[in-house]
N, C-alpha and C positions, 0 to 999 in steps of 0.2 A: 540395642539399635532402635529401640520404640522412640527413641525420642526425635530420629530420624523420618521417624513414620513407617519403618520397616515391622510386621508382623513379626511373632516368633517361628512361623513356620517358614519365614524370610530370608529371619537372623540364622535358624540352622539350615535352610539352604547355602548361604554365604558362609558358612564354614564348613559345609562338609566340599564346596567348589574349594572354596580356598586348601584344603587337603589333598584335592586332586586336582588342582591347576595344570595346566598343559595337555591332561589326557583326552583320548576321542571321546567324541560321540556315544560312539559301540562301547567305550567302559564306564561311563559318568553315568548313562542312561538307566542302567539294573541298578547301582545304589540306590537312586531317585527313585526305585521302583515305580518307572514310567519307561515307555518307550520311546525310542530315537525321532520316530515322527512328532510326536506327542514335546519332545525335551528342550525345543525353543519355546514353546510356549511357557514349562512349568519355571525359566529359569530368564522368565521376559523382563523380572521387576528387576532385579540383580542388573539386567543388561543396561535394562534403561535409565539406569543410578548412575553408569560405567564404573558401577565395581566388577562388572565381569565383561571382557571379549569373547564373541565368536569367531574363529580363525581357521577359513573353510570348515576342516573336519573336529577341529579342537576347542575347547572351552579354558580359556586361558586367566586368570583371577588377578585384577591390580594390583601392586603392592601395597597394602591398607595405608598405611602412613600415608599413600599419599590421595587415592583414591576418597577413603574416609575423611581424611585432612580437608579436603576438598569440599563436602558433604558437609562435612560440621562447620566449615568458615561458611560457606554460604549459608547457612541455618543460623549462624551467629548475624549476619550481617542483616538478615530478613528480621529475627528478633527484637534486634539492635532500632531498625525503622517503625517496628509493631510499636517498641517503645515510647517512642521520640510520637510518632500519632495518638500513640492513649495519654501521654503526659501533656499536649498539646490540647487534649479533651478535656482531660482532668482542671486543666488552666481558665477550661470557659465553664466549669462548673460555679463558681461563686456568680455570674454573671446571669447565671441560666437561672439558676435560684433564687436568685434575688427579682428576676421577673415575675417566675410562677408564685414566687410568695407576697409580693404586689399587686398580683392580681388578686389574689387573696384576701388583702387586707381592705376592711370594708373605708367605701368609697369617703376621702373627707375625714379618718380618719386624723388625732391630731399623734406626732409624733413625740415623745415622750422622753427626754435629753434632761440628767440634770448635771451643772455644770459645778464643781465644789475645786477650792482651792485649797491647798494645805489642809488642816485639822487631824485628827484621826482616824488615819488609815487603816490601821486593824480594828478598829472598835465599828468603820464603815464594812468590810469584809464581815465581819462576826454578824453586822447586823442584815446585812445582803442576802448572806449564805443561810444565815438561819430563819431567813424569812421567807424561803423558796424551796423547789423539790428538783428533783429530777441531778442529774450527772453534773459534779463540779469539773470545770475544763480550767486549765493553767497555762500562759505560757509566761514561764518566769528567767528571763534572761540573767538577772542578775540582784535578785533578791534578798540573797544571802549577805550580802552587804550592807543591807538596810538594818538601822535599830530594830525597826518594826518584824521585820522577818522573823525573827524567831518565835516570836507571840501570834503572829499567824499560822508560822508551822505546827504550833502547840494547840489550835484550833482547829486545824484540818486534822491534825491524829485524833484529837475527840470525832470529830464527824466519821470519820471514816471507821473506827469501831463502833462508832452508834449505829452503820450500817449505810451512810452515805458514798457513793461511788465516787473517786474522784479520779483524775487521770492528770497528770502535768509533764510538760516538756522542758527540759533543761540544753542549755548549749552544753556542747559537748565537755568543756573547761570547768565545770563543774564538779566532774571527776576527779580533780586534781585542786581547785581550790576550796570547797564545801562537800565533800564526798558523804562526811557526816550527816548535813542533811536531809539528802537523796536518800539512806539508808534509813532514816528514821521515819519517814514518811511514807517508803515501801514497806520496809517491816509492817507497819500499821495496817498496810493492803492497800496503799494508793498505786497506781500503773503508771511507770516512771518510764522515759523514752527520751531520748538525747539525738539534737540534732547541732548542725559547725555552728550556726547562727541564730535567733531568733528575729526576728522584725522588729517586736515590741513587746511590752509588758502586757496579759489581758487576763482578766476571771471572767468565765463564765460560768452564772451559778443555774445553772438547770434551765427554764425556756422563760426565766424571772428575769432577769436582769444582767446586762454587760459591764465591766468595769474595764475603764483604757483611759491612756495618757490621751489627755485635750488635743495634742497634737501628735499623731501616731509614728510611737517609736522614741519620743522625745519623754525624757520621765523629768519634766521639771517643777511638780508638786500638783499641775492641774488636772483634771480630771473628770472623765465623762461619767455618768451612769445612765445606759440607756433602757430602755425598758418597752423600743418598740418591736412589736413581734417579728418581722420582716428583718430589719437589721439585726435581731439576736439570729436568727435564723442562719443569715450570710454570715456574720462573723463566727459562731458553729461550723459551719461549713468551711471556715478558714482554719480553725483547728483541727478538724477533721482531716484534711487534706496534708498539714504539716504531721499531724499523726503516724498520718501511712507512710510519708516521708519517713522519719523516727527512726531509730535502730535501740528494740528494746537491750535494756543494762544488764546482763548477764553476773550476778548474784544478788542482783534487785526483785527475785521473783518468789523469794523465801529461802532461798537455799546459801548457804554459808559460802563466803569466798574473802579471799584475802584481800589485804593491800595491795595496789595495784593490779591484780587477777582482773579485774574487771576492762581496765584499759589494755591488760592485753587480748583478752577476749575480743573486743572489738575489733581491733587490727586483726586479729587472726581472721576472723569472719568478713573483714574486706579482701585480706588477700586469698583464703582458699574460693573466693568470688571471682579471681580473675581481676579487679581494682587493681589500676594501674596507681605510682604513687602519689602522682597529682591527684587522682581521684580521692583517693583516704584520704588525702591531707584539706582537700571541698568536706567531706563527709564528717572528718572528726575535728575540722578547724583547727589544723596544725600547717604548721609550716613542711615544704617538702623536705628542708635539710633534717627536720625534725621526725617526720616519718622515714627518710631511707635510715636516720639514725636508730630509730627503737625496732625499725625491721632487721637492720644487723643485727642490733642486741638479741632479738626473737630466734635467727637464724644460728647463733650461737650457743644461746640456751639451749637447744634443741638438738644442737648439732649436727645441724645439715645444711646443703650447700647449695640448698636451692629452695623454691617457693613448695613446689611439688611435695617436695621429701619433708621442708616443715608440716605441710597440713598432713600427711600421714602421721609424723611421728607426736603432732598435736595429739591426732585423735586417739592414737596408742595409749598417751597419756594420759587421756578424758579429760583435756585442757577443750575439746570440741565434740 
């Protein structure tokens, strides 16, 4: 009940009432080893939750289901608004940042943009990344589909056993049409994180230089490289923030997992979340009929007839 705010010397007041519901005064009071004058006070927090009645001479205890029930939706609904207020904060951080890092930047500064059309893409990566320091950032929508993609992937596993950090986002569809990718790239020890959507294509090589489509979101061969401190800063801070969004890959983290094991991992972990299945289907960019679909398939495999009894008999199986 800590997570109500109830103490544990709260929680087992609340159940040792709960054992003795209905009784006086004169009998509740020596368990409590407290006196009858004394036993509104010791059993005031209980009262003032209304998990417990006073009635005249008696101490009468709700029925949890619905008392608790009570407690936890309103705990859920205050949460619920904590949320929606810090994800509302978290939305004016690029804005906020991009001030203080402007004030920063000395005055008259010239801003530093170069603008390249087609040529060589990985040979421009190779030359980026290995000309800079600091954490390589990714958000790679749909790269795998490029010639160029795999000769990049084959460069980032060099860096990252040479000892460079890198971290990339994939949409979630990834799993299902380049899985191989994602696993060669985490094997290596890059930090792999899957969100439904991406915005656009971006590298970020360390606090050196940004690479993004001329027009963002649009990958039609053009191309920024910027290289001013201020906008590398904000557009960091824009990874950052999709980051924490992310839902890491569950056998992306060195540990061995099957085909398909990893998409079901993720479902699992929205729904023992309470994720309604509009939400999974925002989250892992599926369609609803597609998620109530591989949610029966789950509930089946598992043999159980509800959301509840799946995530037990998940974790039974150390599928969680």
């Amino acid at each position: 009940m800590a997570a109500l705010g109830f103490s544990a010397v709260e929680e087992d007041l609340y159940r040792i009432l709960l054992r003795h519901s209905g009784e006086t005064l004169d009998t509740v009071a020596p368990l409590l080893g407290t006196s009858v004058t004394r036993l509104r006070e010791v059993v005031s927090p209980v009262v003032a939750a209304g998990l417990v009645r006073i009635e005249e001479d008696r101490l009468v205890a709700l029925a949890p289901d619905l008392a608790l029930g009570q407690l936890i939706s309103d705990e859920f609904r205050r949460l619920r608004s904590l949320g929606e207020q810090l994800d509302a904060l978290r939305g004016m951080l690029p804005a906020l940042t991009a001030e203080h890092l402007s004030a920063q930047a000395p005055r008259g500064a010239p801003i530093t943009v170069e603008r390249i059309e087609g040529g060589d893409i990985a040979k421009l990566v190779r030359s980026l990344s290995a000309t800079s320091t600091g954490d390589l950032l990714w958000l790679r929508p749909d790269q795998w589909r490029e010639p160029y993609g795999r000769e990049i992937d084959e460069w980032v596993v060099e860096l990252v056993r040479a000892g460079r950090r890198s971290r990339a986002i994939y949409p979630a569809r990834v799993l299902e049409e380049a899985p191989d990718v994602v696993r060669e790239r985490a094997a290596a020890g890059e930090h792999v994180r899957v969100v439904a959507e991406l915005p656009s294509r971006m590298a970020v090589m360390g606090s050196a230089a940004v690479l993004i489509p001329e027009e963002f979101g649009v990958n039609d061969g053009r191309r920024l490289v910027i290289r001013h401190g201020s906008l590398i800063g904000v557009l960091t801070l824009l990874f950052e923030n999709l980051w924490e969004r992310a839902m890491p890959v569950p056998g992306l983290d060195g540990s061995a997992v099957a085909d398909g094991v990893s998409d079901r991992r993720l479902l699992l972990d929205q729904m023992v979340a309470g994720a309604k299945d509009e939400q999974i289907g925002r989250a892992l960019g599926l369609s609803l009929r597609t998620v109530r679909r591989r949610v029966a398939d789950i509930l089946a495999e598992l043999g159980a007839t509800s959301r509840f009894q799946a995530g037990v008999e998940a974790v039974r199986r150390g599928w969680l």
